[in-house]
C-alpha positions in Angstrom: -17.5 -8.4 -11.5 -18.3 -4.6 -11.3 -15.7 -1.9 -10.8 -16.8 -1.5 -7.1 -15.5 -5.4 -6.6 -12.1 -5.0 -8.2 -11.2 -1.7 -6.0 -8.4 -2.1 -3.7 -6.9 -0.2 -1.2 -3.5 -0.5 0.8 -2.0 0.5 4.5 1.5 0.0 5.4 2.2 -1.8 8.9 4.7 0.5 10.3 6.1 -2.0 12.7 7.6 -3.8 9.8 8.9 -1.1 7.4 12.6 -0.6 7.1 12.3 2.4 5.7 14.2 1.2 2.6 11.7 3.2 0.3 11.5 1.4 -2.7 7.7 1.9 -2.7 8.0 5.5 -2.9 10.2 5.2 -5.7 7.4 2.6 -7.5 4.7 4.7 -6.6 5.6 7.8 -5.2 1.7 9.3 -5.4 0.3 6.7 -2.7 4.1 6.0 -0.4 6.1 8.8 1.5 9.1 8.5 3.8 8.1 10.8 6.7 10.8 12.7 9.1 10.7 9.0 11.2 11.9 7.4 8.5 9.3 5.3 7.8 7.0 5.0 4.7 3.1 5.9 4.8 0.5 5.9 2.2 -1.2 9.5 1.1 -4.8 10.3 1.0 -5.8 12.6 -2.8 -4.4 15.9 -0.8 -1.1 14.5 -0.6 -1.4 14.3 3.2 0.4 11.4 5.0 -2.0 9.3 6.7 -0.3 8.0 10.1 -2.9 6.3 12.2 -1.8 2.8 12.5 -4.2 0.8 9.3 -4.8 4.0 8.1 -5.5 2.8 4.4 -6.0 4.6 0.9 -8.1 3.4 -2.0 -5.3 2.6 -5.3 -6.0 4.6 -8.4 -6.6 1.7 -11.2 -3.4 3.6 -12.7 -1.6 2.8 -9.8 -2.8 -0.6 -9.5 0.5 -2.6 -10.7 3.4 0.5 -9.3 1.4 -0.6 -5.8 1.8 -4.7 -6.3 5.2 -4.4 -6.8 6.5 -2.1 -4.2 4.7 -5.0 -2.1 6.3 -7.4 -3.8 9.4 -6.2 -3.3 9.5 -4.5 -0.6 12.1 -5.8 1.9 10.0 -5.5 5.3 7.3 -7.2 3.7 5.3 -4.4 5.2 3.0 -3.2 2.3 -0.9 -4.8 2.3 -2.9 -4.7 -0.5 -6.8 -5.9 -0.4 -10.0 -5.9 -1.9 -12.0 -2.7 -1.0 -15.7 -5.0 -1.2 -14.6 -8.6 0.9 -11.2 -7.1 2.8 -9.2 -10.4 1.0 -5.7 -9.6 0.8 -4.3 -9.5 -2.7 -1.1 -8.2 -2.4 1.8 -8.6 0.5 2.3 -11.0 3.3 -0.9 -12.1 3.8 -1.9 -13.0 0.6 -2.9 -16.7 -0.7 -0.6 -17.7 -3.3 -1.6 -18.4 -6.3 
């Protein structure tokens, strides 16, 4: 599997998040709580990215800080996928294994 199939990349469906912000807490470089109260991922400038399925690519540092803020996040809001086949890994629409 080359490094281009394991890259994943995550969005946050807005419509869901309670604004609890333990993902910012787990990963505080890719979440941010904005003025509406509501978390969003951040592109490499820092910049919130608020278009709804606006997604970022994880840093392979990142990688398990990102799985469990959607593990435990508490709106089950947080979506995690596969960058080369759009499967989702991580959140409410993944398979379990």
């Amino acid at each position: 599997m080359s490094e281009q199939d394991t890259k994943l990349e995550v969005w946050i469906d807005q419509d869901l998040c309670t604004g609890d912000g333990i993902c910012c807490q787990y990963a505080p470089d890719i979440f941010e709580l904005d003025i509406d109260g509501l978390a969003y991922v951040k592109d490499e400038e820092g910049e919130l990215l608020q278009k709804e399925g606006d997604s970022v690519l994880i840093p392979t540092i990142a990688v398990r800080d990102v799985r469990d803020s959607a593990k435990d996040c508490p709106g089950d809001c947080i979506h995690v996928r596969r960058v080369s086949d759009g499967v989702e890994v991580y959140g409410p629409d993944a398979e379990e294994d």
